[in-house]
C-alpha positions in Angstrom: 0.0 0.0 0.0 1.0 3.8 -0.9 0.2 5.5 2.1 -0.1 9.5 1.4 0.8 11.7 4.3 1.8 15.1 4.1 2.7 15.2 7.7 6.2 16.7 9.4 8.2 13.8 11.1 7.6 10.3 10.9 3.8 9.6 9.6 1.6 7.3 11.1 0.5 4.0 9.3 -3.2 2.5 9.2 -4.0 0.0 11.9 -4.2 -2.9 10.1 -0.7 -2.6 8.6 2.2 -3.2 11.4 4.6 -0.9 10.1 6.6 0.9 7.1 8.7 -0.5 4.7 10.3 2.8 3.5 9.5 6.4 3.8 9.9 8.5 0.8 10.6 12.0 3.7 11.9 14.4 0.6 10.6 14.8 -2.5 12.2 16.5 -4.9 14.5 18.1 -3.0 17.1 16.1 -1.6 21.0 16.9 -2.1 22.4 13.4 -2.3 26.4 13.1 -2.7 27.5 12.2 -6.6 24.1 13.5 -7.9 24.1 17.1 -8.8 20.5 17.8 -9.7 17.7 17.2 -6.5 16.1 14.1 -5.8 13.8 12.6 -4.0 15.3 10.6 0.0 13.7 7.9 0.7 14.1 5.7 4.4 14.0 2.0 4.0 13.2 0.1 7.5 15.8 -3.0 7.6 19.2 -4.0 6.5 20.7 -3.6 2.9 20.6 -7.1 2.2 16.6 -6.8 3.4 16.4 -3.6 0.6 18.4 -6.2 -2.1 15.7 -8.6 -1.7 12.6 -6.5 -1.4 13.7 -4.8 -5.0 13.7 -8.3 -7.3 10.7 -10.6 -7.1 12.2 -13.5 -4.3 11.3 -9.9 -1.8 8.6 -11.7 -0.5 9.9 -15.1 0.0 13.3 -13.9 2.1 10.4 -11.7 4.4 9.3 -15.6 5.5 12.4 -17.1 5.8 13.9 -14.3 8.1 10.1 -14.3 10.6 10.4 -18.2 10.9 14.0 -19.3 10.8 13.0 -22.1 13.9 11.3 -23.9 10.4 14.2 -24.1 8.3 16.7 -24.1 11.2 15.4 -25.4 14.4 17.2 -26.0 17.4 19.2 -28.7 18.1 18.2 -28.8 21.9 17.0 -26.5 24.1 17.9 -28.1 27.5 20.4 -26.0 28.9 20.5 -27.9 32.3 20.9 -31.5 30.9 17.7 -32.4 33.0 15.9 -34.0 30.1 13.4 -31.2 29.9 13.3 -29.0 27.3 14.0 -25.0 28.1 12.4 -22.1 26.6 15.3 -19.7 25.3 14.7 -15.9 23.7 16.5 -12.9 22.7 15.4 -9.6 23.9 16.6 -5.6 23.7 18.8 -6.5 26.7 19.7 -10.3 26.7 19.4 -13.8 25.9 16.9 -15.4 28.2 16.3 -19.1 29.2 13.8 -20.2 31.5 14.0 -23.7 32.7 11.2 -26.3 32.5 10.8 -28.1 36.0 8.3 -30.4 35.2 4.7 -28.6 35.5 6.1 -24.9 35.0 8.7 -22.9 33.8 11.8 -20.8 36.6 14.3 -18.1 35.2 17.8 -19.0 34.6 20.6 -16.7 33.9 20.9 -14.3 30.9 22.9 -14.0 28.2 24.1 -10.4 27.9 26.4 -10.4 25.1 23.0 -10.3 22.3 21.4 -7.4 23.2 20.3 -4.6 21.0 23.1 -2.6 22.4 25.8 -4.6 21.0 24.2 -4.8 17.8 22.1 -7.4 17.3 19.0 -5.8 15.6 20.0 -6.4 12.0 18.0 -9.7 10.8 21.5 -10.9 9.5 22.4 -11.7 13.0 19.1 -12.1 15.3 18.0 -14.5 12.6 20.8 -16.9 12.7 20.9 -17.4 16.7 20.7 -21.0 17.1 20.8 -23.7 19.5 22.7 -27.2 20.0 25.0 -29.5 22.0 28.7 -28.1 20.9 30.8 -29.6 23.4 28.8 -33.0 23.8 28.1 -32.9 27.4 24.0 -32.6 27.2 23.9 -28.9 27.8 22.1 -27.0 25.2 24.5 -24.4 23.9 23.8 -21.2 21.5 25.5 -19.9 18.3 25.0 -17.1 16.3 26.9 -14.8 13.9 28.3 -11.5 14.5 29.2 -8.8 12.0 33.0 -10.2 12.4 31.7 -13.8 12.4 30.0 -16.9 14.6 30.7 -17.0 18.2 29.0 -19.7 20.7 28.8 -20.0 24.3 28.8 -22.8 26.8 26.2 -23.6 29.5 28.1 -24.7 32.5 25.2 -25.8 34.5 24.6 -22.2 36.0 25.8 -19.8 33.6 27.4 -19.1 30.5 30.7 -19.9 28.9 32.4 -18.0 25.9 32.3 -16.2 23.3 34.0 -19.5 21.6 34.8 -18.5 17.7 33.2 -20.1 15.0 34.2 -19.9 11.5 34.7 -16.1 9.9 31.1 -15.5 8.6 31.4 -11.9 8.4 30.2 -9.2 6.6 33.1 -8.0 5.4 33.4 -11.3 3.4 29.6 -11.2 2.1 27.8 -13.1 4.8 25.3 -10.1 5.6 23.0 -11.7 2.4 20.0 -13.6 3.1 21.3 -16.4 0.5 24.6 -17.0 3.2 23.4 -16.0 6.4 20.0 -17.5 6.5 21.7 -21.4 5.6 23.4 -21.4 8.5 23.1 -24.6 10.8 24.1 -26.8 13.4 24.3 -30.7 12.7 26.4 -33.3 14.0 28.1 -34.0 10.6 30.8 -36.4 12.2 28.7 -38.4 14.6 30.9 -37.7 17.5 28.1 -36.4 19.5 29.6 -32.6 19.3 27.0 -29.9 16.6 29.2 -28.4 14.2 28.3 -25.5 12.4 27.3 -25.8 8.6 26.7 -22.9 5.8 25.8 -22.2 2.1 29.0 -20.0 0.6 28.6 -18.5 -2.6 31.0 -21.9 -4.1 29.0 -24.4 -2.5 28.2 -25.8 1.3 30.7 -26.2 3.9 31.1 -27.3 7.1 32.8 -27.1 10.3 33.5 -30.1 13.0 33.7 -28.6 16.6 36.4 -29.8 18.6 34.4 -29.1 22.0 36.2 -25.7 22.4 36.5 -24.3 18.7 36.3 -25.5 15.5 38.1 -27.3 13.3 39.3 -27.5 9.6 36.2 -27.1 7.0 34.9 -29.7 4.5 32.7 -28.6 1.6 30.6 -29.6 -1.3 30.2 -27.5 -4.3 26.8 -28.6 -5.1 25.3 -25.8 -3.4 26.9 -22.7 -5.3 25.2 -20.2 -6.8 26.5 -20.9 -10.2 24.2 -23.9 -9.4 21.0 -21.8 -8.3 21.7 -21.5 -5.0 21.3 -18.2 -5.0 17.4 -18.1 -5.1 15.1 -18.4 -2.0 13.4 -21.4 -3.4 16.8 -23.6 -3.3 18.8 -21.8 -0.3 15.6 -21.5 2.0 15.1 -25.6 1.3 18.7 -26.7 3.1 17.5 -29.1 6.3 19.8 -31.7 7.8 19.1 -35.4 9.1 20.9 -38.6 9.0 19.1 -40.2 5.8 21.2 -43.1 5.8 21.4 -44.0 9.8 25.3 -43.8 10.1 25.2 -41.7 12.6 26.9 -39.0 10.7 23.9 -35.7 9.6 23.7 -35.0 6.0 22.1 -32.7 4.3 19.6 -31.7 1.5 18.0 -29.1 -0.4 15.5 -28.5 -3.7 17.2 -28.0 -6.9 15.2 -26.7 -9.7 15.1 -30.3 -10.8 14.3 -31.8 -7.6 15.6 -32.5 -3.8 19.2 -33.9 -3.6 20.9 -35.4 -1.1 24.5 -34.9 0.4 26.2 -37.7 2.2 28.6 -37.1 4.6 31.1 -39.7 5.8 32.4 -37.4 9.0 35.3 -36.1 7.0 34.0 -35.3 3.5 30.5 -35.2 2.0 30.8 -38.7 -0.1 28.2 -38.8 -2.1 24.7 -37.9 -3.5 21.4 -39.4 -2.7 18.4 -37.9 -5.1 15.3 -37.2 -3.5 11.5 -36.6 -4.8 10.7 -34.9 -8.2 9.6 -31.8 -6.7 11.4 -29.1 -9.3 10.1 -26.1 -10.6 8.6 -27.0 -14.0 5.9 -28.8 -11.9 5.6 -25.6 -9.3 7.8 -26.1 -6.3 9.7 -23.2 -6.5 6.3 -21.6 -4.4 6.6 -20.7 -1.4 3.9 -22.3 0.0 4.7 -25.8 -1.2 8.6 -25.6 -0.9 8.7 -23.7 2.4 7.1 -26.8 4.0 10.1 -29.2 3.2 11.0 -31.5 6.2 13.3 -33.7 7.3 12.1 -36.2 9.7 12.2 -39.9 10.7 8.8 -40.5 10.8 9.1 -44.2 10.9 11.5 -45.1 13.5 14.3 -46.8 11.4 16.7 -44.2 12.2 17.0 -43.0 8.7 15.3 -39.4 8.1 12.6 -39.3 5.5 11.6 -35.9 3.4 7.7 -34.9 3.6 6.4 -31.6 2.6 3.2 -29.9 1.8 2.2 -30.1 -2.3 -0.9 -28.6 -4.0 -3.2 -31.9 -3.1 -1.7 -33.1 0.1 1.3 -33.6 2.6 2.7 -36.3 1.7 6.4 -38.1 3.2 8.8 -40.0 1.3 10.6 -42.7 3.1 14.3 -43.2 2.9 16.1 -47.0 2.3 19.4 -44.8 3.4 20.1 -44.9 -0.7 17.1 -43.8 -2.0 13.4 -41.9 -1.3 10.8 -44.5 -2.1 7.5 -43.2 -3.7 4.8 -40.7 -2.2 2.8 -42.1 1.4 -0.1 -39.5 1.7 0.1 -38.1 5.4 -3.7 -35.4 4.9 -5.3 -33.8 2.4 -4.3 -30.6 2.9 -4.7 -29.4 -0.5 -4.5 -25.7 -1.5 -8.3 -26.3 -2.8 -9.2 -26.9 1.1 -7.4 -23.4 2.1 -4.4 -24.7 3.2 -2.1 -22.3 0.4 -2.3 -19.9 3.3 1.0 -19.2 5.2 -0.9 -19.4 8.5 -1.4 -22.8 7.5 1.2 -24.1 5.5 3.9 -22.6 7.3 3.0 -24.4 10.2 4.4 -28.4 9.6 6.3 -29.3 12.9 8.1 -32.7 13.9 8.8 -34.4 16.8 8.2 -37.5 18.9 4.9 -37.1 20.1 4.0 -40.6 21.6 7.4 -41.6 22.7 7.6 -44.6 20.2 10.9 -43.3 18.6 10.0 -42.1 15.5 9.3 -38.2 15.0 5.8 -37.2 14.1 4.1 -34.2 12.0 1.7 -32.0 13.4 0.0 -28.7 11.5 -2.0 -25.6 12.3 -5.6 -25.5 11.2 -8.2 -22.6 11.4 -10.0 -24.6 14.2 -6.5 -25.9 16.1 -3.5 -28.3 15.5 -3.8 -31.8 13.8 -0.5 -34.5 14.4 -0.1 -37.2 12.1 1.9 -40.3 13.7 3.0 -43.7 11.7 1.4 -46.7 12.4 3.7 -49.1 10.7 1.7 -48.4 7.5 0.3 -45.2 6.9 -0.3 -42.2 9.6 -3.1 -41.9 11.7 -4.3 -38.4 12.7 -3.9 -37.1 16.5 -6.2 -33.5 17.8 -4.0 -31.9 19.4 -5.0 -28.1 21.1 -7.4 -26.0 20.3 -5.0 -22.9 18.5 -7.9 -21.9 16.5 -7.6 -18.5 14.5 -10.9 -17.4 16.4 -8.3 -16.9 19.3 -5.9 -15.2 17.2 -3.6 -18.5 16.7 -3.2 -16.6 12.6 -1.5 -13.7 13.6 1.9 -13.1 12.2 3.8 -12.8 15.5 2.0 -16.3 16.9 2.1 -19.0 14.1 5.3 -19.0 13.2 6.3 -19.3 16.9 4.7 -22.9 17.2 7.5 -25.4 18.7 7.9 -28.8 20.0 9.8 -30.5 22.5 9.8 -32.5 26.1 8.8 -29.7 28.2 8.4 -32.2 31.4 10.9 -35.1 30.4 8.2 -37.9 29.7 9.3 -38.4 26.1 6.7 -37.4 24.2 7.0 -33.8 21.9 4.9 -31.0 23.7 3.6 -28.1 21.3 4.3 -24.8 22.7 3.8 -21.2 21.4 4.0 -17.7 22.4 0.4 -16.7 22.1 -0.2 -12.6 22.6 -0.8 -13.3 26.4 2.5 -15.3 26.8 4.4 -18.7 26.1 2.0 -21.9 26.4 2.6 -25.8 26.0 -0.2 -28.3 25.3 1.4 -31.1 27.3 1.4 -34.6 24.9 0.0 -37.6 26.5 0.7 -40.5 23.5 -2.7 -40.2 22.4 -3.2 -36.6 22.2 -2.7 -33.2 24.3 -4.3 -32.6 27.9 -2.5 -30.7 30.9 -0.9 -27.2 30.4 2.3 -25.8 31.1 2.2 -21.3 31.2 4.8 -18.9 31.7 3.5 -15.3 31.8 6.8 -14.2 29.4 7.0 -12.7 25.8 3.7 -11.4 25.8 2.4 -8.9 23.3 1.9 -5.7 25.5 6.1 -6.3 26.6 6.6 -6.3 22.9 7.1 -9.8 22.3 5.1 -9.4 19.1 8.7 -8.1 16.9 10.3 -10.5 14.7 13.3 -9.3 16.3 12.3 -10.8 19.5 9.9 -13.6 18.9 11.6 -15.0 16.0 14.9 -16.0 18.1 12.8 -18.0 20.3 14.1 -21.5 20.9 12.4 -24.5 22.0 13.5 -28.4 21.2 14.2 -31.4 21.9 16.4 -33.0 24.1 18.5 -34.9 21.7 18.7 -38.8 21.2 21.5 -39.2 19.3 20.8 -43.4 19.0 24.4 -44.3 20.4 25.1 -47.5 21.9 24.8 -47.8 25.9 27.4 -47.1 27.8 27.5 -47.3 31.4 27.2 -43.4 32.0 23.5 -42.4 33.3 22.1 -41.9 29.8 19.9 -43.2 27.6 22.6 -43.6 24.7 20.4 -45.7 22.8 17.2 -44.0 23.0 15.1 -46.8 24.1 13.5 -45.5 27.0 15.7 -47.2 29.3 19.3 -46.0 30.8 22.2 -48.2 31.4 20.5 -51.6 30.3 23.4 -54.3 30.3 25.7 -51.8 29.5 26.6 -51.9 33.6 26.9 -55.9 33.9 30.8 -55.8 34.2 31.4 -52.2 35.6 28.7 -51.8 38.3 25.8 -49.2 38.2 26.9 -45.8 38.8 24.7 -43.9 40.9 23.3 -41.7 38.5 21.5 -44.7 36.8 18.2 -44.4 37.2 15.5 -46.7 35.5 13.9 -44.4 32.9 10.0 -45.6 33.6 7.9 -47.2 31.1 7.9 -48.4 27.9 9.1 -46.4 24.6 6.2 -48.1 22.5 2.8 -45.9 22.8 -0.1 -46.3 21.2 -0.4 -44.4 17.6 -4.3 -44.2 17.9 -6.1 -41.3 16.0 -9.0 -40.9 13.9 -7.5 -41.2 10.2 -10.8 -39.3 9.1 -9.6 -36.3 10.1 -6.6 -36.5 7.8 -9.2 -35.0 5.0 -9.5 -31.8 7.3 -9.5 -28.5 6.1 -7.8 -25.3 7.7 -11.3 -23.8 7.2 -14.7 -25.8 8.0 -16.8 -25.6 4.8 -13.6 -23.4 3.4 -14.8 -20.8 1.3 -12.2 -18.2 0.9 -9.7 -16.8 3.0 -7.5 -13.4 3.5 -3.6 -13.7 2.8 -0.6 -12.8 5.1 -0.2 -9.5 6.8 2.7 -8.2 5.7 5.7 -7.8 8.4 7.9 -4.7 9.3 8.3 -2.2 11.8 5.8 -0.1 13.2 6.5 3.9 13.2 3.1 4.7 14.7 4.2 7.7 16.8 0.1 8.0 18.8 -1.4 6.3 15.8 -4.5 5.1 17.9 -4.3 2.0 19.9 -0.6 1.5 19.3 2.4 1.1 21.5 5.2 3.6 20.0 8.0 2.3 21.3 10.0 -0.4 20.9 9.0 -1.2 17.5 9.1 2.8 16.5 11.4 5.1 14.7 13.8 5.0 18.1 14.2 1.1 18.6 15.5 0.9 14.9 19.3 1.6 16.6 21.2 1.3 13.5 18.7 -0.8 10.9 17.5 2.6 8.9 19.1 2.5 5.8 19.0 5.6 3.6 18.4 4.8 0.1 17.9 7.5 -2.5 19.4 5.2 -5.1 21.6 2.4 -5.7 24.4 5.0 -6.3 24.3 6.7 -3.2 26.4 6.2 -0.4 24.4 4.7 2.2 23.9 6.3 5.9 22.9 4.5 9.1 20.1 6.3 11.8 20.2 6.0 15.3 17.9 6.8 17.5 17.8 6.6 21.4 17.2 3.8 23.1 13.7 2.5 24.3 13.0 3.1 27.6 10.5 0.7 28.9 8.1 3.4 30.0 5.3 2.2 27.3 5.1 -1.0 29.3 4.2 -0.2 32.8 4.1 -3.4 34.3 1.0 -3.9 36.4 -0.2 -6.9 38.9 1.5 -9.6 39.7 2.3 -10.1 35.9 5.6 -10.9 35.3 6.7 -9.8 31.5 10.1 -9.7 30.2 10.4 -6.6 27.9 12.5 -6.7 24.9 13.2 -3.6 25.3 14.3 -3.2 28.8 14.8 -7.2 30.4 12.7 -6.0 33.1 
């Protein structure tokens, strides 16, 4: 929309838009260095690489990646304690953020200082790429993310954090401040020694990075990934996932071609081979958004070997892998785009995890009326209700969808679905055969401005990992079985952190397949497309907030643009205050803005 405002200062926008994109603040008249005749100044709210994309047609397509980059880059693990529960981790103006899960709620751990707003982290080529794994192998979730000058990860100790630890040189100065570099960024345990390493898409091709447990150590790559080899486009880079397809123990990785998905194999020094995947190329209309955004990487059958599903134009659908090959097409649901699910409130919803404990990781998706999961029954996949995140309860906002998660939130095994809803961060606690008991924390709500992709798209929430390793005598559950130490202590004794890990892995699938059929919209008739995302310069536009999301909070991200010739100049404004957001009650809301 062209919004006309002859107004002094920074103009206010229409409620039911959430911000501008660029403010055209001279016209006409503008002295711009290297131009002698007057022009018009225009101010573009984000990063250059964020004006790059927005000016050819892919504009759109980056905008999704950078909201939701838990879809294309979830977390590893999320339990920073090692307790077998998984945390809830979030950047804010002032910090990093974890609040441990202690079985039927969620308690404040430390903070992570070092990623605050201050320091320079509101650029979406560095928020975006925070993510979170096991670096060091001792079952502490750690966190990664890049700076301007490159990656640098930290440590949990067990009560606080350790680092910065440097990662590989991923810095602007050498190009990684594009959405095509930045935004492939991953962490995968490429060697199988139980340590994430950190992976990337470079302009030759995709690389990786074993960690040692304190650093990293010399790079292997594979040039299949370049952009000579149309890598460059949002429809290939924003399709990179990683999963062990051929149960070695070592992750590999894939990603769409314009032919078709395709498969790197990695040995734990090199990437050996190539396994091709389905058909799903652009002459037959995957290079969509809303069908190739949707690619996943999942076991879904329990044989240790990770299968690729995703979302077509008549159903989701999952192809199994032998470890050499995909085999042909299991229909999970209809969720056709005829039914409404072409929607990105929909189809950008496909999550996966264990949700039944039986070992193999499930799929569940957002509906108009709430979430359906799809588990394997040895067969085909039998469909699970899960809660109620209808869009009635605005579950379609742009700041709630994409912030759907799962993970162990109170160490029973089976996947939880969590979200930051506008009143705060919920789980619908999994039972085997569907959702019952709640878990709340009254954090990263709406009114502390929660609702910025800056904010709400760095939350983290996974896991904890099974990495399917023998059993050693060492209080684990190596092997993933459900059980810790089984015969592995005949010879050696049981330590005294062995503890019998209750009941069986096996659950009951159950479901009514019938609702596999469903459609995001009863009696689906026609429905209203994405709100566009930005940042709010509402300055007393009615029933607004101005601050943090205003002209101040930018810090930095304003990029002055009159043309591609001009030199470009950065804006900052003071610091957010807090002040919008008097807290009241006994409400307990971590600002952004503030950490308070």
């Amino acid at each position: 929309m062209v919004w006309a405002a002859y107004v002094s200062g920074c103009p206010s926008v229409p409620d039911d838009f959430p911000g501008l994109t660029m403010w055209q603040y001279l016209g006409g008249d503008g002295v711009t260095p290297g131009i002698s005749a007057a022009c018009d100044q225009d101010m573009f709210y984000g990063s250059e690489s964020e004006l790059l994309a927005l000016a050819n047609n892919t504009g759109a397509d980056v905008a999704a990646l950078l909201r939701d980059p838990a879809v294309y880059a979830p977390a590893r693990t999320t339990d920073v304690d090692g307790d077998g529960m998984a945390d809830v981790c979030a950047r804010g103006w002032a910090e990093l953020r974890c609040f441990l899960a202690r079985g039927a709620t969620f308690q404040e751990t430390t903070t992570l200082g070092d990623l605050s707003d201050t320091n320079g982290w509101t650029s979406a080529s560095l928020w975006s790429t925070l993510r979170m794994g096991d670096i060091n192998g001792d079952h502490k979730a750690d966190v990664c993310v890049r700076a301007t000058d490159g990656v640098k990860c930290w440590t949990f100790n067990g009560t606080g954090w350790d680092g910065p630890i440097a990662g590989p040189a991923l810095s602007d100065a050498k190009g990684w401040s594009h959405p095509e570099y930045y935004s492939t960024i991953r962490l995968a345990d490429v060697n199988g020694d139980g340590m994430d390493d950190i992976c990337a898409r470079a302009a030759a091709g995709f690389t990786c990075w074993p960690s040692t447990g304190n650093g990293f150590g010399d790079s292997f790559a594979d040039s299949s990934c370049s952009d000579a080899a149309g890598f460059d486009q949002p429809a290939t880079y924003g399709t990179i996932r990683t999963g062990d397809i051929d149960g070695d123990g070592d992750d590999d990785v894939c990603a769409r071609t314009p032919t078709g998905m395709d498969c790197l194999v990695s040995d734990g020094t090199t990437f050996s081979g190539h396994v091709p995947g389905p058909a799903w190329a652009d002459s037959v209309g995957w290079d969509a958004a809303r069908y190739w955004s949707t690619i996943r990487l999942a076991d879904v059958n329990g044989d240790g070997k990770a299968d690729l599903c995703a979302r077509g134009a008549s159903d989701l659908r999952c192809h199994l892998s032998t470890g050499q090959a995909f085999g042909n097409a299991i229909i999970v649901a209809a969720l056709s785009d005829a039914k409404g699910w072409d929607q990105p409130e929909y189809y950008d919803t496909p999550r996966t995890g264990d949700i039944d404990a039986n070992g193999s990781a499930d799929l569940c998706v957002r509906s108009s009326t709430g979430v359906l999961c799809y588990v394997w029954n040895g067969t085909a996949f039998d469909a699970i209700s899960g809660p109620a995140w209808a869009d009635t309860q605005g579950f379609a906002a742009t700041a709630v969808f994409p912030t759907i998660r799962l993970g162990d939130a109170n160490g029973d095994r089976k996947q939880d679905l969590c979200v930051r809803a506008s009143s705060g961060w919920q789980c619908a606690l999994a039972t085997g055969t569907g959702y019952s008991d709640s878990m709340a924390l009254d954090e990263l709500t709406d009114q502390a401005g929660w609702d910025v992709d800056r904010y709400n798209g760095t939350i983290q929430f996974a896991g904890p990992i099974c990495r399917h390793k023998p059993e050693l005598c060492n209080g684990l559950d190596d092997d993933c079985d459900g059980q810790i130490d089984e015969d592995a202590c005949a010879d050696a004794g049981t330590p005294d952190s062995a503890v019998d890990d209750a009941g069986s892995a096996s659950q009951d699938a159950g479901g009514d397949a019938q609702a596999a059929d469903a459609s995001p919209h009863p009696n689906y008739s026609s429905m209203s497309g994405d709100t566009a995302d930005g940042c709010a310069c509402r300055l007393g536009a009615p029933g607004h907030h101005t601050a943090p999301w205003g002209l101040a909070a930018f810090a930095g991200a304003a990029l002055v643009a009159a043309s591609r010739t001009r030199r470009a100049r950065f804006i900052r404004g003071p610091a957010a205050d807090g002040a919008h957001y008097p807290l009241t009650g006994t409400t307990r809301d971590t600002h952004p803005t503030t950490g308070a």
